[in-house]
Structure formats: C-alpha cells, structure tokens
C-alpha positions in Angstrom: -9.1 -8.4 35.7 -9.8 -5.1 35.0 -7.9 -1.9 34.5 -8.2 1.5 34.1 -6.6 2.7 30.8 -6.8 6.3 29.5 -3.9 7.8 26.8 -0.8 5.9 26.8 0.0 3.7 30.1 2.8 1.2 29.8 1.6 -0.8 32.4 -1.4 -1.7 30.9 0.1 -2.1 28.0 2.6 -4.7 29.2 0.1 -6.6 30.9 -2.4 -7.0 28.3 0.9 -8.1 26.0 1.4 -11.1 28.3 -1.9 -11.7 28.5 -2.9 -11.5 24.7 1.0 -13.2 23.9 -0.4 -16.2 26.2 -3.6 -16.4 24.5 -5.8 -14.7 26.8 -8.8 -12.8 25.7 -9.4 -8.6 26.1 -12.2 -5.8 25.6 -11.0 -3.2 25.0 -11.5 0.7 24.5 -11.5 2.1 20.2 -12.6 5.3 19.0 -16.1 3.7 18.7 -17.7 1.1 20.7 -15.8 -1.5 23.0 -14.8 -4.7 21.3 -13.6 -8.2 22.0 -10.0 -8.9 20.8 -7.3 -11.3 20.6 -3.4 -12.1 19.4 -4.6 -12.3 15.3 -1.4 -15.3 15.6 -2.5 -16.9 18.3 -4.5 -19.8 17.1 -5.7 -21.1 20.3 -7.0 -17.8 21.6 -8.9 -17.2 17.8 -10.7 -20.5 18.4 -11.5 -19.3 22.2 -12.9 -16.3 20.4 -15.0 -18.0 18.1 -16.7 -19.9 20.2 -17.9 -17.2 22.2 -19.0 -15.6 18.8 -21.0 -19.1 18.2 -18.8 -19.2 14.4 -16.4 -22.3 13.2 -13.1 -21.9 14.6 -11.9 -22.5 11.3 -13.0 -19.2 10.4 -13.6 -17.2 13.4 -15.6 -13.8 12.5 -13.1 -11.1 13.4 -11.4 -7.8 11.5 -7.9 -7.2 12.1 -7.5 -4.1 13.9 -3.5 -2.6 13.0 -1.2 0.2 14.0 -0.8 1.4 10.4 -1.6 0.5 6.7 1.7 -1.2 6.5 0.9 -3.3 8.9 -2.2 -4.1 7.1 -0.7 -4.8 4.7 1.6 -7.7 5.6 -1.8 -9.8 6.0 -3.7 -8.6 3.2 -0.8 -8.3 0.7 0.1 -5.6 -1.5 -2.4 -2.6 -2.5 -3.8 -1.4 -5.4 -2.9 2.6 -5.7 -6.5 3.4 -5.4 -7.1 1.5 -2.1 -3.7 2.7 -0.6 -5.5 6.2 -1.2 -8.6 5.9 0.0 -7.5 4.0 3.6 -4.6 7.1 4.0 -7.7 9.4 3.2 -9.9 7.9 6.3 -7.2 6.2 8.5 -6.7 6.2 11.6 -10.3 6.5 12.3 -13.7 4.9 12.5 -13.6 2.8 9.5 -13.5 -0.6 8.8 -12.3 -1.5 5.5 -13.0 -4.8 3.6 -9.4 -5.3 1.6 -9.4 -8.3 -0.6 -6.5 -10.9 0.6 -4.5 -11.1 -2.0 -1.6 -13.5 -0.1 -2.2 -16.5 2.0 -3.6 -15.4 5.4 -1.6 -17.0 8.8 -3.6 -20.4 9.2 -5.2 -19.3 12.6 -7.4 -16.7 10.2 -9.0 -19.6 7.9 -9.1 -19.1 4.4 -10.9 -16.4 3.2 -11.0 -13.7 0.3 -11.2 -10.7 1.9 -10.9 -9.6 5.5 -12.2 -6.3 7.8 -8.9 -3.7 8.4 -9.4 -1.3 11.2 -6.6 1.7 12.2 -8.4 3.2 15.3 -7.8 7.1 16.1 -6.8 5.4 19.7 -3.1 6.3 21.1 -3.0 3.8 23.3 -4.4 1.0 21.3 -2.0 1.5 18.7 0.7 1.4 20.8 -0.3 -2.1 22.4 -1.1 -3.0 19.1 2.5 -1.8 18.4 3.9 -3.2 21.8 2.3 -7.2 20.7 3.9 -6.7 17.5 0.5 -8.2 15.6 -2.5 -7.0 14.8 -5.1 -7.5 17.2 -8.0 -10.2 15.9 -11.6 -8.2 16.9 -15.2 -8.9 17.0 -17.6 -6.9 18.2 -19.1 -6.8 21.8 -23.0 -7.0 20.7 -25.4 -6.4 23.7 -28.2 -8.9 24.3 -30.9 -6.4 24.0 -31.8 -6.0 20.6 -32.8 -2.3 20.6 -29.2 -1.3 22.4 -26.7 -2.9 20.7 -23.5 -2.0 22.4 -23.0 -1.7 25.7 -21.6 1.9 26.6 -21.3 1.8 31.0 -17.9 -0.3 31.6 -19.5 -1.6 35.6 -22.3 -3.3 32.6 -19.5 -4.7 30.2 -17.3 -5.9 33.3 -20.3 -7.6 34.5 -21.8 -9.0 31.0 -18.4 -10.6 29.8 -16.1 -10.2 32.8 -16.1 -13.9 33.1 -15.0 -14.9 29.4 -12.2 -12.5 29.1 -8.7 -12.3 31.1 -8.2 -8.5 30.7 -11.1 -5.3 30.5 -9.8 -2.3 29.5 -11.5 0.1 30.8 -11.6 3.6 29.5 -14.8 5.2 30.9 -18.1 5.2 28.8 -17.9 3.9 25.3 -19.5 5.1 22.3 -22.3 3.8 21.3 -22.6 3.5 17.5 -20.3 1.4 15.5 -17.6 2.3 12.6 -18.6 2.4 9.5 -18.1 -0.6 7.2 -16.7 0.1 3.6 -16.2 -2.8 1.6 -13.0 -2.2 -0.8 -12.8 -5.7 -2.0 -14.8 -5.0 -5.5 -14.7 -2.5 -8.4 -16.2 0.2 -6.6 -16.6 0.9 -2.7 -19.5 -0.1 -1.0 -21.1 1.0 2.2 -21.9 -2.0 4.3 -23.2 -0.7 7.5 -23.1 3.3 8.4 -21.5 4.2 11.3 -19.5 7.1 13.0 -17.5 7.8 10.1 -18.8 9.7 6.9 -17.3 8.1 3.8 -17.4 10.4 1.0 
C-alpha cells in the first residue's frame, strides 16, 4: 500500500497506526533519507525487521526514532546534564545520537549498552510517532548499488521494497545523504558518520 503523505494528514496517520500497532512494516518520509521502521514494542514486527536487515532477531540493528527527548528518555533512562544539553541543542533535526542505556531496554530491543535516538524535524512523523504512542524502531533503507546508497525517487523505493512492507509513505523525493551519527555514549562526543547535520 502506498500513500501520499505531505504535512500532517490524519488519515495516514491512522492507518499506518493500525498497521505498525498490528505489526506491520513502513518506509517512511524523515528530514533525511527514507527509512524502514516498525512498532519499537512490537516484538514480532522487530524480528520481521531484522531479517530483512540479515541481523539476529535478538538484536535487530535499528535506532529509535521519538517525538521528544522525553520520550527518549523512557528507553534510555535518565540523562546526564550534559547530554540533556547537547540533544536540546541539535534536536529535532538530522542527528542520530548514541545515548548509553542506562535502564533495561523492553525485551523486543535485545540487550544492549547503548542505542541510536533520532527526533526528526518531520511534523507529520512526530505526530504518528505521537499518535502510536511508541517510538518507532528504524533502520535504514540502503540501496543495492554501492555508489548510491539511498534511494531518493519514491516509483524506485515502492518498487525495490514494496513487497516487504505493509505501508509506503510517500512524501515525494527523499534526500539523499544520511543524518549525522554522534556517539554520546563515552566521555566525549564522537562523530560516527557525517551527515546532513553539522555538529559543532
């Protein structure tokens, strides 16, 4: 299925609710590239997701893409003053943020240490992040060709992965560079891969 989404339209949102709440699979739209996404609770979708990602479903490879730093935080735990700062500093926008875990994660995540936080600068997003009342579970939508790595035309996404998902978003042409990863889980922040955003 695919549908046409552009600012804030309740009826997409509602549908991809049911869909993600029934542990469907998505793409859609951020303020970067197009990604692959899931209910982050849903444990049967996270394995679905995995296996398309070729990973373990006991530890599928995704980031958890909020509605807000709170929200974030109810999965990573509390944050350090300095961490709080720096994601109110860049967020919403295209960042990911590696946040050490400092509480048990839900059991569909797997046990790990840290995990990716994304806050997207994407109304509509955020408000059917808001509407599912989870985070969404995301991995990205890599392009088989090695020299373009996301795919930016939707008709190319729809047909690449049109049968492995339940739902495309579609929001017109993507971007085609990534967000920039920032990994907050040590002493000092670390750039991991440079994206979009410029972290200063």
């Amino acid at each position: 299925m695919r549908l046409s989404f552009y600012g804030h339209n309740e009826k997409v949102i509602r549908k991809a609710v049911e869909i993600l709440s029934s542990g469907g699979l998505i793409i859609y739209p951020t303020d970067t590239v197009y990604a692959l996404g899931c209910a982050s609770l849903h444990t049967t979708a996270l394995a679905k997701l995995a296996k398309i990602k070729n990973a373990k479903k006991t530890k599928p490879p995704v980031s958890l893409v909020c509605s807000s730093i709170s929200q974030a935080a109810e999965y990573t735990g509390q944050m350090d003053n300095a961490t709080f700062r720096v994601l109110k500093s860049f967020l919403p926008g295209p960042f990911t943020f590696i946040l050490p875990v400092t509480q048990k994660l839900p059991k569909a995540l797997g046990k790990r240490n840290s995990i990716g936080v994304r806050i997207p600068n994407h109304e509509g997003i955020c408000g059917l992040i808001d509407a599912l009342g989870q985070p969404l579970a995301s991995a990205s939508l890599h392009h088989a060709d090695e020299v373009r790595d996301y795919t930016t035309d939707p008709d190319e996404i729809e047909q690449d992965w049109g049968s492995v998902v339940d739902l495309f978003i579609d929001s017109g042409f993507g971007g085609n560079k990534p967000s920039t990863v920032v990994d907050l889980s040590g002493n000092t922040p670390e750039i991991i891969r440079q994206g979009v955003g410029v972290f200063s």
